[in-house]
C-alpha positions as CSV (number, residue, x, y, z in Angstrom):
1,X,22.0,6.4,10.1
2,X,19.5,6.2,7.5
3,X,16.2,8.0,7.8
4,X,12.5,5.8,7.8
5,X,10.2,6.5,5.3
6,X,6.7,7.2,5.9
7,X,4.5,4.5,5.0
8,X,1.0,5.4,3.8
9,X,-1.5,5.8,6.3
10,X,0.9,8.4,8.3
11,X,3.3,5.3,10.1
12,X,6.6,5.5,10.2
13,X,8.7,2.7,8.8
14,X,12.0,1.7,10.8
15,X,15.0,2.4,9.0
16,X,17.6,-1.0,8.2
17,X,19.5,0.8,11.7
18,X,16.8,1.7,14.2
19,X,16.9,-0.8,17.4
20,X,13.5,-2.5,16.7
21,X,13.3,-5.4,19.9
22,X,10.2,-5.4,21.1
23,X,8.7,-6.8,24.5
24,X,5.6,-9.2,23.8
25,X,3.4,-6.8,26.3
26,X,4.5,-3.3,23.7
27,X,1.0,-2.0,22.2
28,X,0.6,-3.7,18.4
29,X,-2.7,-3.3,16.1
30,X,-3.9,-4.5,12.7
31,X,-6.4,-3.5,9.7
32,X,-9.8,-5.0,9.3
33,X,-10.7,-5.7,5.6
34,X,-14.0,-6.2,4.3
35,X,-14.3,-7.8,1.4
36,X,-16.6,-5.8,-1.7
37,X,-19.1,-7.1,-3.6
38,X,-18.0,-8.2,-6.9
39,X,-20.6,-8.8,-9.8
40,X,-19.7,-12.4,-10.1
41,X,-20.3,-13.0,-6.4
42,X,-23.7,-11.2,-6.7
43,X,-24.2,-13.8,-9.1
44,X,-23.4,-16.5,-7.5
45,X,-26.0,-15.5,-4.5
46,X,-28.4,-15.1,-6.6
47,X,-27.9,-18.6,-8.3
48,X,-28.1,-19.6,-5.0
49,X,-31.5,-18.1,-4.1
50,X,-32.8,-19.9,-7.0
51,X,-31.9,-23.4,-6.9
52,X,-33.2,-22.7,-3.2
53,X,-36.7,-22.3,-4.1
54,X,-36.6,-24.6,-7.0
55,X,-36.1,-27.0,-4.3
56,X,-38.2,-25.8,-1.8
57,X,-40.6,-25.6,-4.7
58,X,-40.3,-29.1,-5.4
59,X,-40.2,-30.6,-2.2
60,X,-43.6,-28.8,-1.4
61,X,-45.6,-30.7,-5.0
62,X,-43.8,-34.1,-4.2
63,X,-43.9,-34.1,-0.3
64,X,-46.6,-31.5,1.3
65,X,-49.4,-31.2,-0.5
66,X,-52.5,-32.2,0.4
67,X,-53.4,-36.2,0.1
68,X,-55.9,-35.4,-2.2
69,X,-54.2,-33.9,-4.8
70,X,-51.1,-35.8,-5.1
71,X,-47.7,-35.0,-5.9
72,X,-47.3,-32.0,-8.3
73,X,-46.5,-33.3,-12.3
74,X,-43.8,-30.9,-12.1
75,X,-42.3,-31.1,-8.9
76,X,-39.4,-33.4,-10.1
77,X,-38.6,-31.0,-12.7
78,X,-38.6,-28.9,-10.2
79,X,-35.9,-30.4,-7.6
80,X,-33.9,-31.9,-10.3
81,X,-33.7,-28.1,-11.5
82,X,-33.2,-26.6,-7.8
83,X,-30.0,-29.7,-7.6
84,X,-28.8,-28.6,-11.0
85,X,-28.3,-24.7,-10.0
86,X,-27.0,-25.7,-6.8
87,X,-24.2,-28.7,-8.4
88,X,-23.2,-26.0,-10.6
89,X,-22.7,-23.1,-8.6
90,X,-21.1,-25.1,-6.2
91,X,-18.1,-26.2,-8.3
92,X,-17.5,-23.4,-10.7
93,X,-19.2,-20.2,-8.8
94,X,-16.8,-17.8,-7.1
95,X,-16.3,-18.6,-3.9
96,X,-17.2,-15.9,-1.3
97,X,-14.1,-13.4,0.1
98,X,-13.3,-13.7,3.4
99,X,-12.3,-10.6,5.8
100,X,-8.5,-10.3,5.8
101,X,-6.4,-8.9,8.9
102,X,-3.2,-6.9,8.1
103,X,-0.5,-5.7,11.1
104,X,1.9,-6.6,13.3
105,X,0.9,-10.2,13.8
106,X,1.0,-10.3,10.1
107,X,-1.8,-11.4,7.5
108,X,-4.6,-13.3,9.0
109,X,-8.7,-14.5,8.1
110,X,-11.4,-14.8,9.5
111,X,-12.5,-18.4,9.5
112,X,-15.6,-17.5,12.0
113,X,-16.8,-15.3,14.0
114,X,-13.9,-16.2,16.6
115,X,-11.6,-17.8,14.6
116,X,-8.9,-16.0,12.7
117,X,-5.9,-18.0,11.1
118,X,-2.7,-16.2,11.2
119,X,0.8,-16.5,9.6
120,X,3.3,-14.5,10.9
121,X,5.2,-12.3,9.2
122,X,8.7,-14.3,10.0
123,X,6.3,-17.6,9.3
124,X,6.0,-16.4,5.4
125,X,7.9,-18.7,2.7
126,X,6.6,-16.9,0.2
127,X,3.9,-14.4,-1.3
128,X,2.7,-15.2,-5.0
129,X,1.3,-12.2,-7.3
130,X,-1.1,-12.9,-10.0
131,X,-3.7,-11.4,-11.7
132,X,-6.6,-12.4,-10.0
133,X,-5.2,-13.2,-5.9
134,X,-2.4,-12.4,-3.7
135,X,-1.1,-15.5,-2.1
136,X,1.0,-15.6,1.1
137,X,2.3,-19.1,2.1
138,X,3.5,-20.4,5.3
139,X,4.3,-23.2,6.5
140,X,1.7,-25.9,5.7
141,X,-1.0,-23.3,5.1
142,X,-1.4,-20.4,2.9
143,X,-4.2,-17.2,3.0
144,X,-5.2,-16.2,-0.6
145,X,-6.5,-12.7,-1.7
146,X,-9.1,-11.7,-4.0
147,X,-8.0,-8.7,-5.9
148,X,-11.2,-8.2,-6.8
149,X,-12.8,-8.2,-3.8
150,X,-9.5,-7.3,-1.3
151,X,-7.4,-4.5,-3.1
152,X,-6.5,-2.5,-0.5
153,X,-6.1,-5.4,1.7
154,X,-3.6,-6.9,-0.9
155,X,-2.1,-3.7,-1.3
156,X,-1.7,-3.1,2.4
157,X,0.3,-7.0,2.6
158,X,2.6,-5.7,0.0
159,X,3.9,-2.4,1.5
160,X,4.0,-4.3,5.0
161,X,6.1,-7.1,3.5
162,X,8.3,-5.3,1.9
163,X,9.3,-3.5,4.8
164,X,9.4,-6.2,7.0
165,X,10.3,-9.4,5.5
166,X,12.4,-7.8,2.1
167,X,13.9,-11.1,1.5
168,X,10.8,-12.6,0.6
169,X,9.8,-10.0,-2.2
170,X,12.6,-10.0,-4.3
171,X,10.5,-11.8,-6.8
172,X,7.4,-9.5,-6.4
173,X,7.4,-6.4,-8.9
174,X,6.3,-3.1,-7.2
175,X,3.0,-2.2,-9.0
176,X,0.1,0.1,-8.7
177,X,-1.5,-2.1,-6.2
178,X,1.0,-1.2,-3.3
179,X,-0.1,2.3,-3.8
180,X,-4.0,1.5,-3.1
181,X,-5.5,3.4,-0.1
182,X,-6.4,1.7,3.1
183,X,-10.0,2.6,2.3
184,X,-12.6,2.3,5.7
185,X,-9.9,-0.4,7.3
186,X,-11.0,-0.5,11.2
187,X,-7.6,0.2,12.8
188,X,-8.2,-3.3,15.7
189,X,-5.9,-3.8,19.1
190,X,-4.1,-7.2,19.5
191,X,-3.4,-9.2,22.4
192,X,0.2,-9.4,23.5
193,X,1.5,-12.4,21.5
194,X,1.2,-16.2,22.9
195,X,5.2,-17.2,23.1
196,X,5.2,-19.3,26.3
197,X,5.9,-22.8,24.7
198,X,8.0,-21.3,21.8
199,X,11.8,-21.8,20.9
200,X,14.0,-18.8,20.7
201,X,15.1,-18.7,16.7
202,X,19.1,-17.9,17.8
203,X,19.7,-20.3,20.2
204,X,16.8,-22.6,19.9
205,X,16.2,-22.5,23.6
206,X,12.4,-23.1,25.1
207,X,10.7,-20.1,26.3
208,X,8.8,-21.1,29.3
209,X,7.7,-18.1,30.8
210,X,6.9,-15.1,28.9
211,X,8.6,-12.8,29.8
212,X,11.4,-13.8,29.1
213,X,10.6,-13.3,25.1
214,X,11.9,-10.7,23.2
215,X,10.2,-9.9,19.7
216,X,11.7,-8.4,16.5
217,X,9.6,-5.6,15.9
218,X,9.9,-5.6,12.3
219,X,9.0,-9.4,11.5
220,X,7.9,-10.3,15.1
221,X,10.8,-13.4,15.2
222,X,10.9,-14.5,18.9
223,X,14.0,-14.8,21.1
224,X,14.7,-15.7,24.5
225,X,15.9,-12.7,26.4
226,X,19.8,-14.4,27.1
227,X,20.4,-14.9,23.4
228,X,19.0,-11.6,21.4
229,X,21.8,-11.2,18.3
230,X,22.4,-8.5,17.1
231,X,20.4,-8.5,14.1
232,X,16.9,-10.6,13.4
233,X,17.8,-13.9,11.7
234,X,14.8,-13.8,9.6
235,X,14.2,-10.0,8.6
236,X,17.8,-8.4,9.4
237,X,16.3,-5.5,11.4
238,X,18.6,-4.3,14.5
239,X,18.1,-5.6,17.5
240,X,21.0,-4.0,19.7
């Protein structure tokens, strides 16, 4: 039996012949990345501030100001610049990273403040390295990662996908960036996963009440309790 090796951070990985089922109630966490700052996004906040009181500015000498006076000679130079700044950044500024979630539910964002959209690790079709994102697809959606902003949380997809879902990264040279640090990742609870509804991948039957799912714990495939194989369909991990 072969031994796991110790991923970074101090978890062990599950060898190709530890037993890794899984009940949806077991305990599983993820990482909370932050995106950083990067110059060009400054930039693009700045640009921002601008055209906003370029426009405020104009808005004020066309719209606000006193009868008397009449509207500003320069307050339609004024908009049309504020509009300008704002067209601009808007099509070919960077847009702003989002927080990326890394763990047993696999890679996620944070649309809102309570909406976080998720692809499963045993939902991933494929993940795409390039020089300036890491992109995982699923199945009619796909989360892309600024390297810029995200490189710990792109380096923390990596090592987790090629322990789980190995298949899937036979394309995707081992680099430097697997070996970045998890940096100030908050380590974040999840709730037991929602399977109730789902189909069982090995015999395709519906799982109407939960527990009677079982869950690979490597790529978090589900099954129904009477038809566990021996081995994950998706990830190969041992399941008996």
């Amino acid at each position: 039996m072969g031994e796991a090796k110790t991923k970074k951070g101090g978890k062990k990985a599950p060898s190709r012949d530890e037993v890794v089922l899984k009940l949806r109630s077991d305990p599983r966490t993820e990482k909370r990345f932050e995106p950083k700052s990067s110059p060009s996004a400054i930039l693009s906040v700045l640009a921002f501030s601008v055209a906003a009181v370029l426009v405020g500015a104009g808005t004020y000498g066309q719209w606000l100001r006193d009868e008397a006076l009449g509207p500003h000679k320069a307050a339609p130079y004024l908009l049309a610049a504020g509009a300008a700044v704002l067209l601009v950044t808007a099509l070919f500024g960077p847009r702003p990273a989002q927080t990326i979630r890394v763990g047993d539910a696999g890679v996620g964002v944070e649309k809102g403040t309570n909406e976080i959209e998720r692809i499963a690790w045993h939902a991933v079709r494929r993940i795409v390295l390039g020089d300036r994102s890491l992109t995982v697809e699923g199945e009619g959606t796909s989360i892309v990662i600024s390297l810029a902003a995200l490189p710990e949380a792109a380096g923390k997809v990596l090592r987790e996908a090629r322990e789980r879902i190995p298949a899937k990264m036979e394309d995707v040279k081992a680099g430097a960036l697997e070996n970045a640090g998890e940096g100030a990742a908050e380590t974040l609870p999840l709730e037991p996963a929602q399977v109730a509804g789902l189909k069982c991948k090995a015999s395709g039957k519906l799982i109407a009440f939960e527990r009677d799912a079982r869950l690979c714990g490597r790529c978090g495939e589900v099954y129904h309790k009477d038809a566990v194989p021996k081995r994950c369909a998706t990830c190969d991990a041992r399941l008996k």
